[in-house]
C-alpha positions as CSV (number, residue, x, y, z in Angstrom):
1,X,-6.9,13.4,18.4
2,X,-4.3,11.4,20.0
3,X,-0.3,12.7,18.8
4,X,0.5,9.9,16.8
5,X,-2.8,10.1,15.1
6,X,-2.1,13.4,14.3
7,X,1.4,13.3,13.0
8,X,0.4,10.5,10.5
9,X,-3.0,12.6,9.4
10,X,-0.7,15.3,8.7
11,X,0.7,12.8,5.5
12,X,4.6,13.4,7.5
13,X,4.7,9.6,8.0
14,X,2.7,6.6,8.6
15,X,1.6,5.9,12.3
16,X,4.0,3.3,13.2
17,X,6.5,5.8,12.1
18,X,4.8,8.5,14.1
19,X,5.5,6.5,16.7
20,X,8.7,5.8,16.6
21,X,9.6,9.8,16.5
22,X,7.8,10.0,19.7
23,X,9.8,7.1,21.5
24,X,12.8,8.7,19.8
25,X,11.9,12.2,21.8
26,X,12.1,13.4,18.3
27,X,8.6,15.4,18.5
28,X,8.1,18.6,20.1
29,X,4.3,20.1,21.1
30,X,5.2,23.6,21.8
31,X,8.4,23.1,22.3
32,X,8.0,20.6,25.1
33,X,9.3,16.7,24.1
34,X,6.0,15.0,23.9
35,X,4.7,11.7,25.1
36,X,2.4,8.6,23.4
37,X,-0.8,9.6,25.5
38,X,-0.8,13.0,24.7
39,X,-3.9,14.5,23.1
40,X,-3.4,17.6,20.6
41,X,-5.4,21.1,21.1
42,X,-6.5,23.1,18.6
43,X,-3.3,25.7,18.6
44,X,-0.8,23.5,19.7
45,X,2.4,23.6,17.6
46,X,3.8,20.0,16.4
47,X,7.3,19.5,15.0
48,X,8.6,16.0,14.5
49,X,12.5,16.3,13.9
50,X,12.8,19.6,13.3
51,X,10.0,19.8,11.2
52,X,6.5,21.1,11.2
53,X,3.5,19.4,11.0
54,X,0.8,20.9,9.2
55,X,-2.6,20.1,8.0
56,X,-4.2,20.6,4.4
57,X,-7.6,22.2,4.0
58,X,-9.1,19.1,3.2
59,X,-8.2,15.1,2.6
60,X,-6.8,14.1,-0.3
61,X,-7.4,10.7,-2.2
62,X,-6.3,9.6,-5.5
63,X,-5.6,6.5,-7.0
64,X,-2.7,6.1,-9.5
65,X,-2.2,3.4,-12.5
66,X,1.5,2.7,-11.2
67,X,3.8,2.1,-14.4
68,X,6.5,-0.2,-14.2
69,X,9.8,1.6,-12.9
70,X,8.4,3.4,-10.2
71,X,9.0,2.7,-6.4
72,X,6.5,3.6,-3.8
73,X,8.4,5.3,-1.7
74,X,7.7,8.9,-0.2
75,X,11.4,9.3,0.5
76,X,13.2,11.7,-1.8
77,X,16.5,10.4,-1.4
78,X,15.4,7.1,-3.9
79,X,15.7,7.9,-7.9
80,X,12.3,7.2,-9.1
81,X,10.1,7.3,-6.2
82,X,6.1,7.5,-6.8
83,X,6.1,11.1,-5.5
84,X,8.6,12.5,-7.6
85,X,6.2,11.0,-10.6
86,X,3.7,12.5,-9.6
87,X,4.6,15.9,-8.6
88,X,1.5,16.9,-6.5
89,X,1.4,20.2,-5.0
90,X,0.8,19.0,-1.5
91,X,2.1,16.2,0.8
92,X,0.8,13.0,0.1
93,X,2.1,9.4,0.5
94,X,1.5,5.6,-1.1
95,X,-1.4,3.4,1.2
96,X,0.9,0.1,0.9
97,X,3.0,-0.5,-2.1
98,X,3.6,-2.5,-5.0
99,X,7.0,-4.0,-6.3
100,X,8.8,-1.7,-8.4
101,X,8.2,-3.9,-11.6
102,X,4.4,-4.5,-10.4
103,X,2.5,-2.0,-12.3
104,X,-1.7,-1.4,-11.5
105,X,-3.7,0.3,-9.0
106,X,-2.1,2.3,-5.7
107,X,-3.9,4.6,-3.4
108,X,-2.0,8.0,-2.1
109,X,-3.4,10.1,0.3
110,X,-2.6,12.6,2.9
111,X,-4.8,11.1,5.0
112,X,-3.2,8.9,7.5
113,X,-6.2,7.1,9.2
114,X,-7.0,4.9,6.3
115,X,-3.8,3.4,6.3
116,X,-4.1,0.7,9.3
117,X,-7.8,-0.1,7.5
118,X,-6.6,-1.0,4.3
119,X,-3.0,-2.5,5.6
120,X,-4.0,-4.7,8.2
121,X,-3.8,-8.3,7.5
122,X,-6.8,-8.8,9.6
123,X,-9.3,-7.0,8.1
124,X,-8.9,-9.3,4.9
125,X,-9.2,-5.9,2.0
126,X,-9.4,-8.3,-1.0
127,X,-6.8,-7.0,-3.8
128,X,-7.5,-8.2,-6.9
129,X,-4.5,-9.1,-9.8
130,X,-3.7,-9.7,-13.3
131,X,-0.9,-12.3,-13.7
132,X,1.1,-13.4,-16.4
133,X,3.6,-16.1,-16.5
134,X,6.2,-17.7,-18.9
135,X,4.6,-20.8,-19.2
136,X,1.2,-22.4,-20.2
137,X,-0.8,-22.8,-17.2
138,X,-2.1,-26.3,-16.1
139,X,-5.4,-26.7,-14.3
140,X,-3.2,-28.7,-11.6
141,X,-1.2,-25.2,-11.3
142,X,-4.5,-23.1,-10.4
143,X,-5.7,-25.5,-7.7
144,X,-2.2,-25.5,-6.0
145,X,-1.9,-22.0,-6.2
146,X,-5.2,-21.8,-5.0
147,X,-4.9,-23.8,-2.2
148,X,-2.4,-22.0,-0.7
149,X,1.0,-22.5,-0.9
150,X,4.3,-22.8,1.6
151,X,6.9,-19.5,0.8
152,X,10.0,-18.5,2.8
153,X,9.0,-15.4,5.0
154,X,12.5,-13.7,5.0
155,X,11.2,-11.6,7.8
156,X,10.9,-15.1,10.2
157,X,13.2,-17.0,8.5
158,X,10.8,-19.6,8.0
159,X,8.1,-21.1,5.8
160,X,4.8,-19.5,5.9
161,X,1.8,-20.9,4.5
162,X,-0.3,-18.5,2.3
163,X,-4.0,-18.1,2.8
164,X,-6.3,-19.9,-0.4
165,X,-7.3,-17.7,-2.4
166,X,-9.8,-17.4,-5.7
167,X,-7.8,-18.2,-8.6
168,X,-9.4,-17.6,-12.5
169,X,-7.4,-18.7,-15.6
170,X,-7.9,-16.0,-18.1
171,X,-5.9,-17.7,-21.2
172,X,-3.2,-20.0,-21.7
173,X,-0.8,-18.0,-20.1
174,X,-3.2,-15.7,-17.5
175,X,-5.1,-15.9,-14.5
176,X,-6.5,-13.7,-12.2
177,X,-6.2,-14.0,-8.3
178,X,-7.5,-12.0,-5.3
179,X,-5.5,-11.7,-2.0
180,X,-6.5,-10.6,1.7
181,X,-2.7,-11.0,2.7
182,X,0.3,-8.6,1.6
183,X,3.7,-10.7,2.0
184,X,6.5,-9.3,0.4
185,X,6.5,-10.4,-3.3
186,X,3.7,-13.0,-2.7
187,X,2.7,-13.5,-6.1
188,X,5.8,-14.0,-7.9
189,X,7.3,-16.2,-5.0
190,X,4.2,-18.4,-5.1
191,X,4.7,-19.0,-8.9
192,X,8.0,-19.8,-8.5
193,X,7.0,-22.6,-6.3
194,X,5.8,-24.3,-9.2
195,X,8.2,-23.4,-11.6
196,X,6.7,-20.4,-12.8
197,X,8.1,-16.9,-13.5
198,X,5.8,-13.8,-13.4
199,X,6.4,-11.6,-16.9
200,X,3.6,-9.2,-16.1
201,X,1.9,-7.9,-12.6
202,X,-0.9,-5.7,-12.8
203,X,-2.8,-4.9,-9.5
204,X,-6.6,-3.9,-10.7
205,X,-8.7,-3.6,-7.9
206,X,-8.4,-3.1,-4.0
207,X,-11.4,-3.6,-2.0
208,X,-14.2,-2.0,-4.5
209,X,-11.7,0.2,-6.1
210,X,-11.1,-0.8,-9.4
211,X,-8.1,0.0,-11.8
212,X,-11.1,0.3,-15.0
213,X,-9.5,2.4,-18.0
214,X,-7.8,4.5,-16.1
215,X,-4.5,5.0,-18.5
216,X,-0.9,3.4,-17.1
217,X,1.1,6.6,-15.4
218,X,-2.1,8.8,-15.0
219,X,-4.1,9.1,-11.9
220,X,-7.6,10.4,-10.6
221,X,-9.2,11.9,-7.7
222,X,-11.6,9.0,-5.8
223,X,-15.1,9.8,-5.8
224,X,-16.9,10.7,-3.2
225,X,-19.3,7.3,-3.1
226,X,-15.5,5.6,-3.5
227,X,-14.1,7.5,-0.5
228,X,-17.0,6.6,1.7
229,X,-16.7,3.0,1.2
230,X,-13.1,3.4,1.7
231,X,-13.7,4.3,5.6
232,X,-16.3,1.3,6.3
Protein backbone atom coordinates (compact mmCIF):
# COMPACT_ATOMS: atom_id res chain seq x y z
CA UNK A 1 0.00 0.00 0.00
CA UNK A 2 1.39 3.15 -1.13
CA UNK A 3 2.40 5.71 2.26
CA UNK A 4 -0.08 8.17 1.78
CA UNK A 5 -2.68 5.44 1.41
CA UNK A 6 -1.65 4.14 4.39
CA UNK A 7 -1.45 7.15 6.66
CA UNK A 8 -5.10 8.14 5.73
CA UNK A 9 -6.33 4.24 6.22
CA UNK A 10 -4.95 4.49 9.57
CA UNK A 11 -8.09 7.34 10.18
CA UNK A 12 -4.72 10.01 11.26
CA UNK A 13 -5.98 12.26 8.43
CA UNK A 14 -7.45 12.36 5.06
CA UNK A 15 -5.11 11.67 2.01
CA UNK A 16 -4.61 15.00 0.79
CA UNK A 17 -3.54 15.73 4.28
CA UNK A 18 -1.39 12.61 4.23
CA UNK A 19 0.22 14.20 1.71
CA UNK A 20 0.97 17.22 2.72
CA UNK A 21 2.92 15.61 5.89
CA UNK A 22 4.97 13.85 3.48
CA UNK A 23 5.94 17.03 1.34
CA UNK A 24 6.36 18.69 4.80
CA UNK A 25 9.17 15.81 5.65
CA UNK A 26 6.92 15.42 8.52
CA UNK A 27 6.65 11.42 8.23
CA UNK A 28 9.16 9.13 9.34
CA UNK A 29 9.21 5.12 8.11
CA UNK A 30 11.68 3.76 10.52
CA UNK A 31 12.97 6.61 11.36
CA UNK A 32 14.08 7.54 7.89
CA UNK A 33 12.03 10.97 6.32
CA UNK A 34 9.96 9.26 3.78
CA UNK A 35 9.05 10.03 0.20
CA UNK A 36 5.44 10.01 -2.03
CA UNK A 37 6.39 6.66 -3.93
CA UNK A 38 7.27 4.75 -1.16
CA UNK A 39 5.43 1.49 -0.54
CA UNK A 40 4.85 0.23 3.21
CA UNK A 41 6.06 -3.43 4.38
CA UNK A 42 4.42 -5.31 6.72
CA UNK A 43 6.77 -4.26 9.99
CA UNK A 44 7.62 -1.00 9.00
CA UNK A 45 7.15 1.76 11.64
CA UNK A 46 5.12 4.97 10.47
CA UNK A 47 5.07 8.27 12.45
CA UNK A 48 3.56 11.37 10.90
CA UNK A 49 4.70 14.34 13.19
CA UNK A 50 5.69 12.76 15.96
CA UNK A 51 3.06 10.54 16.02
CA UNK A 52 2.34 6.89 15.40
CA UNK A 53 0.29 5.45 12.97
CA UNK A 54 -1.50 2.53 13.77
CA UNK A 55 -4.18 0.25 12.38
CA UNK A 56 -7.39 -1.08 14.10
CA UNK A 57 -8.36 -4.74 13.86
CA UNK A 58 -10.91 -4.14 11.51
CA UNK A 59 -12.78 -1.01 9.44
CA UNK A 60 -15.07 0.82 11.08
CA UNK A 61 -18.33 2.46 9.47
CA UNK A 62 -21.17 4.18 11.07
CA UNK A 63 -23.45 6.63 10.13
CA UNK A 64 -24.63 9.40 12.57
CA UNK A 65 -28.00 11.57 12.58
CA UNK A 66 -25.92 14.89 13.02
CA UNK A 67 -27.96 17.29 15.45
CA UNK A 68 -27.73 20.81 14.98
CA UNK A 69 -24.70 22.39 16.90
CA UNK A 70 -22.24 20.04 16.04
CA UNK A 71 -19.20 20.67 13.64
CA UNK A 72 -17.61 17.94 11.70
CA UNK A 73 -14.40 18.41 12.64
CA UNK A 74 -11.84 15.62 13.93
CA UNK A 75 -9.83 18.37 15.41
CA UNK A 76 -9.98 18.58 19.20
CA UNK A 77 -8.94 22.06 19.53
CA UNK A 78 -12.89 23.20 18.17
CA UNK A 79 -15.66 23.18 21.11
CA UNK A 80 -18.26 20.89 19.80
CA UNK A 81 -16.63 18.90 17.22
CA UNK A 82 -18.48 15.61 15.95
CA UNK A 83 -15.87 13.39 17.69
CA UNK A 84 -16.11 14.78 20.97
CA UNK A 85 -20.07 13.88 20.59
CA UNK A 86 -19.56 10.87 19.89
CA UNK A 87 -16.92 9.63 22.14
CA UNK A 88 -15.92 6.39 20.21
CA UNK A 89 -13.27 4.32 21.57
CA UNK A 90 -11.15 4.27 18.58
CA UNK A 91 -9.97 6.81 15.90
CA UNK A 92 -12.38 7.64 13.51
CA UNK A 93 -13.18 10.78 11.30
CA UNK A 94 -16.35 12.58 9.32
CA UNK A 95 -16.43 11.39 5.20
CA UNK A 96 -17.30 15.18 4.15
CA UNK A 97 -19.29 17.39 6.33
CA UNK A 98 -22.25 19.23 6.87
CA UNK A 99 -22.76 22.95 8.11
CA UNK A 100 -22.79 23.16 11.61
CA UNK A 101 -26.63 24.21 11.70
CA UNK A 102 -27.23 21.37 8.94
CA UNK A 103 -28.49 18.50 10.82
CA UNK A 104 -29.07 14.67 8.90
CA UNK A 105 -27.02 11.94 7.76
CA UNK A 106 -22.88 11.82 7.99
CA UNK A 107 -20.73 8.89 7.51
CA UNK A 108 -17.42 8.35 9.98
CA UNK A 109 -15.08 5.83 9.49
CA UNK A 110 -11.56 4.94 10.04
CA UNK A 111 -11.26 3.91 6.83
CA UNK A 112 -9.55 6.32 4.66
CA UNK A 113 -10.07 4.79 1.06
CA UNK A 114 -13.75 5.58 0.83
CA UNK A 115 -13.16 9.09 1.28
CA UNK A 116 -11.97 10.20 -2.49
CA UNK A 117 -15.14 7.71 -3.63
CA UNK A 118 -17.78 9.48 -1.93
CA UNK A 119 -15.99 13.17 -2.14
CA UNK A 120 -15.13 13.46 -5.53
CA UNK A 121 -17.22 15.74 -7.56
CA UNK A 122 -16.81 13.42 -10.38
CA UNK A 123 -18.23 10.49 -9.41
CA UNK A 124 -21.67 12.34 -8.99
CA UNK A 125 -22.66 10.34 -5.19
CA UNK A 126 -26.32 11.70 -5.26
CA UNK A 127 -27.00 13.28 -1.57
CA UNK A 128 -30.38 13.61 -0.94
CA UNK A 129 -32.03 16.76 1.33
CA UNK A 130 -34.89 17.99 3.31
CA UNK A 131 -35.33 21.76 3.01
CA UNK A 132 -37.28 24.22 4.68
CA UNK A 133 -37.56 27.76 3.96
CA UNK A 134 -39.32 31.02 5.40
CA UNK A 135 -41.52 31.47 2.66
CA UNK A 136 -44.28 29.71 0.56
CA UNK A 137 -42.68 28.08 -2.27
CA UNK A 138 -43.83 29.01 -5.93
CA UNK A 139 -43.63 26.50 -8.68
CA UNK A 140 -41.53 29.26 -10.60
CA UNK A 141 -39.01 28.80 -7.50
CA UNK A 142 -38.58 24.84 -7.96
CA UNK A 143 -37.88 25.08 -11.69
CA UNK A 144 -35.17 27.85 -11.15
CA UNK A 145 -33.73 26.09 -8.44
CA UNK A 146 -33.88 23.19 -10.43
CA UNK A 147 -32.35 24.43 -13.29
CA UNK A 148 -29.32 25.36 -11.77
CA UNK A 149 -28.50 28.45 -10.43
CA UNK A 150 -25.36 31.11 -10.59
CA UNK A 151 -23.60 31.35 -6.72
CA UNK A 152 -20.40 33.19 -5.71
CA UNK A 153 -17.60 30.46 -5.29
CA UNK A 154 -15.59 32.33 -2.51
CA UNK A 155 -12.90 29.85 -3.28
CA UNK A 156 -12.53 31.50 -7.15
CA UNK A 157 -13.87 34.53 -6.50
CA UNK A 158 -16.25 34.13 -9.10
CA UNK A 159 -19.74 32.95 -10.04
CA UNK A 160 -20.20 29.28 -10.53
CA UNK A 161 -23.06 27.80 -12.03
CA UNK A 162 -24.56 24.85 -10.07
CA UNK A 163 -25.42 21.56 -11.78
CA UNK A 164 -29.67 20.89 -12.17
CA UNK A 165 -30.66 18.96 -9.99
CA UNK A 166 -34.23 16.95 -9.07
CA UNK A 167 -36.19 19.26 -7.14
CA UNK A 168 -39.69 17.83 -5.17
CA UNK A 169 -42.05 20.31 -3.32
CA UNK A 170 -43.14 18.44 -0.23
CA UNK A 171 -45.67 21.30 1.25
CA UNK A 172 -46.08 24.86 1.15
CA UNK A 173 -42.97 25.56 2.68
CA UNK A 174 -40.76 22.11 1.74
CA UNK A 175 -39.07 20.47 -0.90
CA UNK A 176 -36.81 17.91 -1.35
CA UNK A 177 -33.54 18.14 -3.66
CA UNK A 178 -30.73 15.68 -4.51
CA UNK A 179 -27.15 16.96 -5.24
CA UNK A 180 -23.98 15.21 -7.02
CA UNK A 181 -21.87 18.53 -6.17
CA UNK A 182 -20.65 19.63 -2.60
CA UNK A 183 -20.00 23.60 -2.76
CA UNK A 184 -19.63 25.17 0.44
CA UNK A 185 -23.22 26.00 1.80
CA UNK A 186 -24.91 25.23 -1.65
CA UNK A 187 -28.24 24.90 -0.58
CA UNK A 188 -28.76 27.85 1.54
CA UNK A 189 -26.82 30.11 -0.91
CA UNK A 190 -28.92 28.88 -3.79
CA UNK A 191 -32.16 29.85 -1.90
CA UNK A 192 -30.98 32.99 -1.23
CA UNK A 193 -30.71 33.67 -4.75
CA UNK A 194 -34.31 33.86 -4.80
CA UNK A 195 -35.01 35.40 -1.82
CA UNK A 196 -35.23 32.59 0.32
CA UNK A 197 -33.84 31.72 3.72
CA UNK A 198 -33.21 28.01 4.77
CA UNK A 199 -34.93 27.49 8.48
CA UNK A 200 -34.29 23.79 8.44
CA UNK A 201 -31.51 21.48 6.67
CA UNK A 202 -31.74 17.92 7.04
CA UNK A 203 -29.33 15.65 4.88
CA UNK A 204 -31.32 12.05 4.53
CA UNK A 205 -29.64 9.99 2.24
CA UNK A 206 -26.20 9.77 0.51
CA UNK A 207 -25.78 7.49 -2.34
CA UNK A 208 -28.22 4.36 -1.08
CA UNK A 209 -27.65 5.21 2.51
CA UNK A 210 -30.59 6.56 3.98
CA UNK A 211 -31.08 8.62 7.18
CA UNK A 212 -34.77 6.23 7.88
CA UNK A 213 -35.72 6.58 11.77
CA UNK A 214 -32.60 6.58 12.94
CA UNK A 215 -33.09 9.15 16.04
CA UNK A 216 -31.37 12.88 15.77
CA UNK A 217 -27.81 12.58 18.00
CA UNK A 218 -27.72 8.62 17.80
CA UNK A 219 -25.74 6.71 15.34
CA UNK A 220 -25.49 2.95 13.97
CA UNK A 221 -23.02 0.61 12.58
CA UNK A 222 -23.61 0.24 8.51
CA UNK A 223 -24.59 -3.03 7.46
CA UNK A 224 -22.68 -5.21 5.85
CA UNK A 225 -24.89 -5.21 2.32
CA UNK A 226 -24.63 -1.07 3.05
CA UNK A 227 -20.85 -1.24 3.31
CA UNK A 228 -20.43 -3.28 0.11
CA UNK A 229 -22.34 -0.89 -1.95
CA UNK A 230 -20.39 1.77 -0.40
CA UNK A 231 -17.04 0.56 -2.15
CA UNK A 232 -18.64 0.09 -5.82
Amino acid sequence: MRLNQYISSSGFCSRRQAERYITAEKVLVNGEIASHVYFVKEHDHIEVDGHTITHTAQDIYMMLNKPSGITCTASPAIAGNIIDFIAYPERIFPVGRLDKETEGLILLTNDGSIVNELMKEENQQEKEYVVTVNKKITDLFIKDISNGVDIYNPRTKGYTTTKPCDVTQLDDFTFRITLTQGLNRQIRRMCRRFQYTVTHLQRVRIKHIELGSLERGHWRYLSDEEIAKLKL
